[in-house]
DRENTOR-971256 format. One record per residue (C-alpha): y, x, z; residue number from 0. Coordinates in pm, 1 decimal. Layout:
+----------+----------+----------+-----+
:    north :     east :       up :  nr :
+----------+----------+----------+-----+
:        Y :        X :        Z : NUM :
...
+----------+----------+----------+-----+
END
This chain:
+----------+----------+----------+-----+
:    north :     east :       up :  nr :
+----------+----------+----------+-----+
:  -1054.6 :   4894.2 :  -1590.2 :   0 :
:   -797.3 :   4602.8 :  -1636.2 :   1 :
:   -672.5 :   4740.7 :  -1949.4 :   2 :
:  -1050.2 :   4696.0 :  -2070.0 :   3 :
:  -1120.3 :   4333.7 :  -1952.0 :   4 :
:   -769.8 :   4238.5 :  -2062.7 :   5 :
:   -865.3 :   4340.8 :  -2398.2 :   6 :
:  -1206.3 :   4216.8 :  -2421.4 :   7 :
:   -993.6 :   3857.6 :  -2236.6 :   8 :
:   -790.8 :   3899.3 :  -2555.8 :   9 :
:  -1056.4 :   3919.6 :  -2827.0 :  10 :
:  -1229.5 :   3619.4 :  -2651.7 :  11 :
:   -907.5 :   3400.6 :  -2676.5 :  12 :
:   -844.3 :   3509.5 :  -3028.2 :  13 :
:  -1239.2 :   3442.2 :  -3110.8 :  14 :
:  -1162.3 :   3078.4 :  -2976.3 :  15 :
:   -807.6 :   2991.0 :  -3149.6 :  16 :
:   -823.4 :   2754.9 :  -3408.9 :  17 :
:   -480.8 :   2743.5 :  -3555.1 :  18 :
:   -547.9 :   2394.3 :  -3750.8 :  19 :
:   -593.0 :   2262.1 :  -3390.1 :  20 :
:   -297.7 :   2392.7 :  -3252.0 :  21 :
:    -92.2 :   2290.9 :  -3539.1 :  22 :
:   -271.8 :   1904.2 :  -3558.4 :  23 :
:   -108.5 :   1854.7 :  -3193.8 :  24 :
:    194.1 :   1990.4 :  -3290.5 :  25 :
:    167.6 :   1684.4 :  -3525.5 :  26 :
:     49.1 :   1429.2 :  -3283.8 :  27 :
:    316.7 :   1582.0 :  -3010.9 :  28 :
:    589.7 :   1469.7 :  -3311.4 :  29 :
:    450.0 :   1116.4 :  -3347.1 :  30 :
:    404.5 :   1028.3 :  -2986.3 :  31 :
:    807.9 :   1131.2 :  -2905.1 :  32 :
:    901.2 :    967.4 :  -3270.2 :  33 :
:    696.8 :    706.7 :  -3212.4 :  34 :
:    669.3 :    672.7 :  -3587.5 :  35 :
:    391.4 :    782.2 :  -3841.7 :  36 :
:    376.0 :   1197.4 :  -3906.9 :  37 :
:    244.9 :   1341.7 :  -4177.8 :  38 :
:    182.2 :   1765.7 :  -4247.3 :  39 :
:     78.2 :   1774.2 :  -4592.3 :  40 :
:    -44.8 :   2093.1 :  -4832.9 :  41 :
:    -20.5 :   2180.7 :  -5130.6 :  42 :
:   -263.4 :   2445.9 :  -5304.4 :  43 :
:   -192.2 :   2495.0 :  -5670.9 :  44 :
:   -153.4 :   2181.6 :  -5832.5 :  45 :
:   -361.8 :   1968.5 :  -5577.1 :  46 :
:   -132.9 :   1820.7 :  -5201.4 :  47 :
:   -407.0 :   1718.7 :  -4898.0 :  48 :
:   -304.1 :   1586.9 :  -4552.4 :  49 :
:   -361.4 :   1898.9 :  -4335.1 :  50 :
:   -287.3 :   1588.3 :  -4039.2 :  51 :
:   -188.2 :   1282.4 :  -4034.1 :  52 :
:    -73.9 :   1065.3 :  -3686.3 :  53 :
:     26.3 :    731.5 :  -3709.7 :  54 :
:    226.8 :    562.1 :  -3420.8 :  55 :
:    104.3 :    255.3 :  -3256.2 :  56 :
:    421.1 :     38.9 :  -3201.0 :  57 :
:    555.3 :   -247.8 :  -3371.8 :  58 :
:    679.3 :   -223.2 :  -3746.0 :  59 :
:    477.6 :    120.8 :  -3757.8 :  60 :
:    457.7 :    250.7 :  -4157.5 :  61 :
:    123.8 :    233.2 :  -4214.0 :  62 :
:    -65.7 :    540.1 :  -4407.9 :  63 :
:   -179.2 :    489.9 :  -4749.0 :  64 :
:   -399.9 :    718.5 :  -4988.2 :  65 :
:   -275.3 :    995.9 :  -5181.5 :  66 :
:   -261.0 :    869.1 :  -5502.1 :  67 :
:    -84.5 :    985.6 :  -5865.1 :  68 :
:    122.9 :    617.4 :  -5813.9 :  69 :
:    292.3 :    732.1 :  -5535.7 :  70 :
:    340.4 :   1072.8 :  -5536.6 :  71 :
:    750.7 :   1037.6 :  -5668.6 :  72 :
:    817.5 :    841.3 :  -5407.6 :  73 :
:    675.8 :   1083.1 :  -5100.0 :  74 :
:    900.2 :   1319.2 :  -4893.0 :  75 :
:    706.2 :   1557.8 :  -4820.1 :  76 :
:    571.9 :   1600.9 :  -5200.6 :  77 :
:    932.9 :   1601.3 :  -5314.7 :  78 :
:    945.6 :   1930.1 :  -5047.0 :  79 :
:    659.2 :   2043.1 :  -5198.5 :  80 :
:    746.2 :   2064.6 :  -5537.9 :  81 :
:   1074.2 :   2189.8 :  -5441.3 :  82 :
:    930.8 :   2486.0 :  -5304.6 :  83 :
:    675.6 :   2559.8 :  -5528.5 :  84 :
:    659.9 :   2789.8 :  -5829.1 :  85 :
:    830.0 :   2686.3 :  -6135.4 :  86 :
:    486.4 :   2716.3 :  -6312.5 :  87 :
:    323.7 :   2500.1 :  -6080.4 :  88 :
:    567.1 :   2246.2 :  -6057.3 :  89 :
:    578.8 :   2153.5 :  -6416.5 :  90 :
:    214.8 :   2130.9 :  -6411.2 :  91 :
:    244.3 :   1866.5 :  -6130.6 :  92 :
:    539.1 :   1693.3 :  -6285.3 :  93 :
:    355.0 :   1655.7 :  -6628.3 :  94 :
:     72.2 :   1490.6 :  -6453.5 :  95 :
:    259.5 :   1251.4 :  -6290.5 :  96 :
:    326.4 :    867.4 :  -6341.2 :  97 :
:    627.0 :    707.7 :  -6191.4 :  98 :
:    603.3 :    301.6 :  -6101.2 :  99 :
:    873.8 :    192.4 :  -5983.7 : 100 :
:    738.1 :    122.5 :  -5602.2 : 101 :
:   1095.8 :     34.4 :  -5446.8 : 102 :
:   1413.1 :     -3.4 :  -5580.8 : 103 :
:   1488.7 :    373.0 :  -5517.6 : 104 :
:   1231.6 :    578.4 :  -5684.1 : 105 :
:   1259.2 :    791.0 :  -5909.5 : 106 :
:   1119.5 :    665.0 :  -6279.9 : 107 :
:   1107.3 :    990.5 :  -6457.7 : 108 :
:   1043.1 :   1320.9 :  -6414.5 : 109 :
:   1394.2 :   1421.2 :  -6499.7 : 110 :
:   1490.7 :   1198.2 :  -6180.8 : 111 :
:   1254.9 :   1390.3 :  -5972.5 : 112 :
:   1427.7 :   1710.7 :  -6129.4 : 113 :
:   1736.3 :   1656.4 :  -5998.0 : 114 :
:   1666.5 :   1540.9 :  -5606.0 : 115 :
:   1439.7 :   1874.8 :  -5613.6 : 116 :
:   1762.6 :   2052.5 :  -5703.4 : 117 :
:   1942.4 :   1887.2 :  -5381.0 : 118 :
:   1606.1 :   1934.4 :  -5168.4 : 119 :
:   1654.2 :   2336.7 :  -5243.7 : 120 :
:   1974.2 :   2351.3 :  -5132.1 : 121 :
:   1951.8 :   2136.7 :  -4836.5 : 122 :
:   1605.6 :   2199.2 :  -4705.4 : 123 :
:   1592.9 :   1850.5 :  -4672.0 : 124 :
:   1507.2 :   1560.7 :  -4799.3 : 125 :
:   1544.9 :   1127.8 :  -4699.5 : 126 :
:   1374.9 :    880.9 :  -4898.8 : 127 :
:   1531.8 :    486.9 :  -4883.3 : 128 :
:   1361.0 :    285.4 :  -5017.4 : 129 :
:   1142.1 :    464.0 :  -5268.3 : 130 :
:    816.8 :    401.2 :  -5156.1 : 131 :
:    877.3 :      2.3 :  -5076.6 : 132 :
:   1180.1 :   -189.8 :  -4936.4 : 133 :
:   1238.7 :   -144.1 :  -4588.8 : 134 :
:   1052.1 :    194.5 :  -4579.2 : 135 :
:   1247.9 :    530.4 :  -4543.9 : 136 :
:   1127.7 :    856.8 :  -4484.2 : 137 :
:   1250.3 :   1240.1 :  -4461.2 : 138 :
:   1052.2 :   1541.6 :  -4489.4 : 139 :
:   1135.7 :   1922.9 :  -4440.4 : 140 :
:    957.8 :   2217.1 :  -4517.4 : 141 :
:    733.8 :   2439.2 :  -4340.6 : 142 :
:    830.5 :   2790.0 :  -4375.9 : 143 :
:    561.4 :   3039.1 :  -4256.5 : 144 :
:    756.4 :   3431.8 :  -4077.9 : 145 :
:    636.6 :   3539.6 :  -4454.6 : 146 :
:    869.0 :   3306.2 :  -4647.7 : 147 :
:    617.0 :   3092.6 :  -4829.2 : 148 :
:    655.0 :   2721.8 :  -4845.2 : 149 :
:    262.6 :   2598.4 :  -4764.7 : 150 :
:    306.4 :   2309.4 :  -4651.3 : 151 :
:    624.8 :   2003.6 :  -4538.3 : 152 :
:    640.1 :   1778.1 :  -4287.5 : 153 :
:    723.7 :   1430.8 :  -4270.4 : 154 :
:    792.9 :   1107.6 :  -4069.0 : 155 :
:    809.5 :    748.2 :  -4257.1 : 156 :
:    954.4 :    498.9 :  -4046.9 : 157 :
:   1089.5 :     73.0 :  -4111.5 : 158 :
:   1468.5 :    121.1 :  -4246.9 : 159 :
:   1551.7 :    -58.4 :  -3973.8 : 160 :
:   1476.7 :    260.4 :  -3737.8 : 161 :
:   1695.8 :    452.8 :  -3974.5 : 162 :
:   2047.8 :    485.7 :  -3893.9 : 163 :
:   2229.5 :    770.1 :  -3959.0 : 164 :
:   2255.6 :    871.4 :  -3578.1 : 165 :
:   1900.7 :    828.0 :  -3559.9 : 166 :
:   1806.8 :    998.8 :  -3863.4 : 167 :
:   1981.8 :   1285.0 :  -3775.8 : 168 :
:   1762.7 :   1343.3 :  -3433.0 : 169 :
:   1448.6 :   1256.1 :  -3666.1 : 170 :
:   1552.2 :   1572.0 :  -3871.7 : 171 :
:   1592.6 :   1787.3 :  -3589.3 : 172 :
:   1279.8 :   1727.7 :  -3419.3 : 173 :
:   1114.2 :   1771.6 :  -3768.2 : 174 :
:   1255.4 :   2100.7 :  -3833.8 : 175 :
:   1207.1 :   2176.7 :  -3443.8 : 176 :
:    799.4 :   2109.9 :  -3503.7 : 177 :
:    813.3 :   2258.4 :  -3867.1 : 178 :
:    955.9 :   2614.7 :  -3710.6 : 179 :
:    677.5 :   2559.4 :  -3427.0 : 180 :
:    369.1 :   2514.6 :  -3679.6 : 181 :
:    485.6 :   2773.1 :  -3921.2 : 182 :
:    457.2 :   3009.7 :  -3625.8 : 183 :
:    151.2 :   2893.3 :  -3593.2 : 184 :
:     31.6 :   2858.3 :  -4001.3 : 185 :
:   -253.1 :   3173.9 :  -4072.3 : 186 :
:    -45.8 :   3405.9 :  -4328.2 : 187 :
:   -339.7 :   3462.8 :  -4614.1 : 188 :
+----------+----------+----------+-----+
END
């Protein structure tokens, strides 16, 4: 009789589980003990979307700002992205690209992009100074579902000033700490 209503618990629960849920307070866990802004982001085919998105309230907090074409060179977790991503699909991406200089780090060609993708494979890593504006830095590492695939990275921006390399190095942990925790949780299709 237990074996039954454990089972028929079990299929209840499982009816119930959202997984984008689960993982979105994964995400807002990460912000509130960062304190700084979080971002999961996706990428299917050619196209990247926020899966979730938590920005800190505290002083000098980076501020979000909409995916757009102009700033895509400049993001961590779309450098991860396109590290990770097909060769096929990555060229597609990189052709459709602009590249602004936004801060006096980013990349300006595609070629530039190239070659931090090259160090982002074989570091699983990847810190942003001042790309995306002065003052701003940000790191980003991938999400890496039990299956292998790379479906989505996630990211923290925070004020450079919040950046040391002491510091940095516990924001990298705790990313990859979450990242390992959502990919668990990331529905294999």
């Amino acid at each position: 009789m237990l074996g039954r209503r454990a089972h028929e618990w079990g299929r209840a629960w499982r009816a119930s589980y959202d997984p984008l849920k689960a993982i979105s307070r994964e995400v807002g866990s990460l912000s509130r003990d960062l304190g700084e802004y979080v971002l999961l982001l996706e990428r299917t085919g050619t196209t990247f979307a926020a899966v979730a998105e938590v920005r800190a309230d505290r002083p000098l907090s980076v501020q979000p700002e909409p995916l757009d074409s102009g700033r895509l060179h400049t993001m961590a977790t779309v450098k991860v992205l396109l590290a990770f991503a097909d060769a096929g699909s990555r060229e597609a991406i990189l052709r459709r690209m602009t590249f602004p200089r936004r801060g006096p780090n980013a990349p300006t060609s595609a070629t530039a992009l190239r070659r931090q993708i090259k160090g982002i494979l074989k570091e699983e890593q990847v810190v942003c100074l001042d790309e995306s504006d002065v003052g701003i830095s940000a790191a980003a590492v991938p999400v890496r579902t039990p299956g292998g695939r790379v479906p989505a990275a996630l990211g923290v921006s925070v004020p450079a000033v919040r950046f040391g390399a002491d510091h940095r190095e516990d924001l990298l942990g705790a990313l990859r700490t979450t990242a390992d925790r959502i990919a668990r949780l990331w529905p294999e299709l």
